[in-house]
N, C-alpha and C positions, 0 to 999 in steps of 0.2 A: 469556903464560901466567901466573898466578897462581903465587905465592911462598907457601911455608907457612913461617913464621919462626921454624925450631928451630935452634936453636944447638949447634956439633957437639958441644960442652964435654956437654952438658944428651947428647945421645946415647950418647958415651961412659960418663957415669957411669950411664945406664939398663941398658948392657949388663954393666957390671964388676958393678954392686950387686946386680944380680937376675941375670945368666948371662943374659942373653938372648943366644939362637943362632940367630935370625931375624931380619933387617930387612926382612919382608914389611910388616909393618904401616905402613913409612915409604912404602910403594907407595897404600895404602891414605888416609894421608894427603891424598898427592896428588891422587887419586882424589877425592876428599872438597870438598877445594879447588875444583878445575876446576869440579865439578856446583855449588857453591853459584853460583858466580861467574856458570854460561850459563844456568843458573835464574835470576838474580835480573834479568841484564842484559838478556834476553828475555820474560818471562812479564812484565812490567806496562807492554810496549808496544798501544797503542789500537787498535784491527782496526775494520777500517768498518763489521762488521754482528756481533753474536751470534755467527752460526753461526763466523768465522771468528777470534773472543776463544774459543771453544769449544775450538777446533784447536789455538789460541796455549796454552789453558791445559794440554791434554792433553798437549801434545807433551814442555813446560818443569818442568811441576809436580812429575814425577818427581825431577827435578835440586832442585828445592829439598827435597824428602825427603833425598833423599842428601848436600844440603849439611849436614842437621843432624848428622851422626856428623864433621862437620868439629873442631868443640870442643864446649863447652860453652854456650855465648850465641848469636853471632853468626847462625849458620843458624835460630833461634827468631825472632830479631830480622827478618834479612830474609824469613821467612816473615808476620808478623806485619803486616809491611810491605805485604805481597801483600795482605794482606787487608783490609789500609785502603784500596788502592789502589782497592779494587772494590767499597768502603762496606759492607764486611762488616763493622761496628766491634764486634759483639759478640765477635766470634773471635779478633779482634784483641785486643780487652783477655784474654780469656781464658788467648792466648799469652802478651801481657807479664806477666800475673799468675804463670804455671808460669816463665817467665826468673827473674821477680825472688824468686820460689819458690828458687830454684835457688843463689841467688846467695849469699842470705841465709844458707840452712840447708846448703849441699852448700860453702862454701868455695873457692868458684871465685876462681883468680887473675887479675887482668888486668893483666895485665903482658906485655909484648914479647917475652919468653924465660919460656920452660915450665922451667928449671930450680929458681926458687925455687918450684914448686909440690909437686919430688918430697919432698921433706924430708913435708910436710902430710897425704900420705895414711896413711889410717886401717890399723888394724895387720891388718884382714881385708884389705884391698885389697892390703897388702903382702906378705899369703903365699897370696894369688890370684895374685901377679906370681911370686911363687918357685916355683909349680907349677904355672905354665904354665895356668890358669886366665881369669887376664887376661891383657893384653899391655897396651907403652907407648901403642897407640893407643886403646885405651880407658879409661886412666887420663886418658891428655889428654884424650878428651872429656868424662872426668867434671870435671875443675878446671882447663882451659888456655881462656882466652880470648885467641885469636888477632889481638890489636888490629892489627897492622901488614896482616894480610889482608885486614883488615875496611876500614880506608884504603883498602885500593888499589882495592877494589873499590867503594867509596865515590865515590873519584873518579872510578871510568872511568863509575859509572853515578849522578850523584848520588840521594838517598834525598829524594822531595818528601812533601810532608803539606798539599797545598791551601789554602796561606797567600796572603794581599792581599799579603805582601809577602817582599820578600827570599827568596824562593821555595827560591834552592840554599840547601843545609843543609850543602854538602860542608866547612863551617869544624868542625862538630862531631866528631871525633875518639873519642869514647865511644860503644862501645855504648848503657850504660844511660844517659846522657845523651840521647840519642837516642829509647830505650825509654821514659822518664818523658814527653818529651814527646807523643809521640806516644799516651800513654797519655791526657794530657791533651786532646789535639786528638778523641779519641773521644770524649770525656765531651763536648765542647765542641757535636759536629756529633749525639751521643746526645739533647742539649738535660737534662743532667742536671747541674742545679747543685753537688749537694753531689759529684757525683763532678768536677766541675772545681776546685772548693777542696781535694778531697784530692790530687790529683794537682799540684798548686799548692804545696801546702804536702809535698810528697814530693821533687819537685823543689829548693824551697828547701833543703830539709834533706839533700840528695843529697850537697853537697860534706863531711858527715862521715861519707862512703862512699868519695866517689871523691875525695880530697883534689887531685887533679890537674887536675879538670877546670872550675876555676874560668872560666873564658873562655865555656866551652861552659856552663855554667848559670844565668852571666848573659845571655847572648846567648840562649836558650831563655826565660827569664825575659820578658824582653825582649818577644819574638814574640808569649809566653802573654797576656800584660797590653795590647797590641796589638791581640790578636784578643777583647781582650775591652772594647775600646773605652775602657779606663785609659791617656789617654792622657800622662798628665802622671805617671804610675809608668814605661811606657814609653820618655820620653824619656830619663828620670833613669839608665835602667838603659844605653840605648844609647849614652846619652854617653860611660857606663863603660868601654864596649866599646871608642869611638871611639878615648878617651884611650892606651886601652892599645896599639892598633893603631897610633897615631901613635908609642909609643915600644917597638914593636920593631924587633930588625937591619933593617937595609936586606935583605938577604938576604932573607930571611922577609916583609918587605914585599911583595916583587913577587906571592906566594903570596895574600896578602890584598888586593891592588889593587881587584883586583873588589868586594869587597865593601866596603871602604874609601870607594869613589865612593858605591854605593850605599845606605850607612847616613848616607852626610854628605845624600843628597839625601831622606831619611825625616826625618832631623832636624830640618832644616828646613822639611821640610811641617808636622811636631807642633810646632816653636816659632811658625809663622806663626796655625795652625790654635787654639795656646792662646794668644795676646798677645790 
């Protein structure tokens, strides 16, 4: 079952600061969780004929509506996802357009624990929570970005985007690390240049957003300049990747094995391919 990672600390102070005399909403959470999770892990498996991707989307499609009251990003993203899967790219840029909408001007936190968000909300939202107007679960979907959810359900179903290579993505750990590329991989399959330069250079400039996610933007980097047959920007970037994968914990090494093998055996296709 899917984990929603609120920390009791962060629960206690919602209830002492605003008197809240309900923890329905923490049910609702749950709720919220589950349906993103059997949405996402079902609706973008391949059916042999039309009629029966029809059935698959009918059945599942609801569950990612209801995953987005999960937080703030996440259920945008894997719907967004849905929509690449089925070469709908205009919809798709549309959604990551309204995410990074979101992100930008609404103050959304991504961080592990929704407690450093309650400080942040605005002083209308704070006496919508004192008269019982709002509740915690709709403050969090306005600004909690639920990254540890977002992993787990990353890993049980990895998120693909029709790459020649390195296919799993499950090393990326960021939503909008995620969001940027896949934003770009639309532009790329749209055959619209200057929107793969901007999406290129959004990415670059991503890490004075997400100062964490350094790994994940070179490695998306990487992929970008890959699929756009720069292959000697490519190498340079997954070398990066290599070097750093070769000095973390052993720990954390067995996590990366897989992909460890298989960037060592890309590298050396692009050193043989440029000599």
């Amino acid at each position: 079952m899917m984990s929603f990672n609120v920390s009791p600390n962060t629960l206690i102070n919602l209830f002492r600061r605003y008197r809240l005399v309900s923890h329905r909403y923490i049910y609702t959470l749950y709720w919220c969780a589950i349906c993103q999770h059997r949405g996402h892990t079902n609706i973008g498996i391949k059916e042999r004929d039309n009629k029966d991707q029809y059935k698959r989307h009918k059945k599942y499609f609801p569950y990612l509506v209801f995953g987005l009251q999960k937080d703030a990003i996440t259920g945008w993203v894997f719907m967004a996802s849905y929509f690449f899967s089925i070469d709908n790219y205009n919809i798709c840029l549309k959604l990551i357009e309204y995410v990074w909408y979101k992100y930008r001007h609404g103050h959304v936190e991504e961080t592990a624990d929704i407690e450093s968000h309650i400080g942040k909300i605005n002083n209308l939202e704070s006496e919508a929570l004192k008269y019982g107007v709002l509740n915690a679960h709709e403050i969090c979907r306005r600004h909690y970005v639920d990254l540890y959810g977002f992993i787990l359900i990353y890993l049980d179903s990895p998120l693909k985007l029709k790459l020649d290579i390195l296919e799993n993505l499950c090393v990326i750990r960021s939503p909008l690390v995620y969001m940027n590329f896949m934003r770009f991989m639309c532009y790329y399959y749209l055959r619209d240049s200057s929107g793969v330069q901007y999406s290129l250079r959004a990415l670059s400039d991503l890490h004075r957003v997400d100062v964490n996610s350094y790994f994940d933007i070179i490695y998306c980097l990487g992929l970008a300049h890959y699929t756009l047959k720069e292959y000697a920007t490519a190498l340079s970037l997954f070398m990066t990747i290599s070097d750093v994968l070769k000095d973390i914990d052993t720990d954390k090494k067995r996590l990366y094995a897989d992909l460890d093998f298989k960037l060592d055996l890309v590298i050396n296709k692009l050193k043989t391919a440029l000599s």
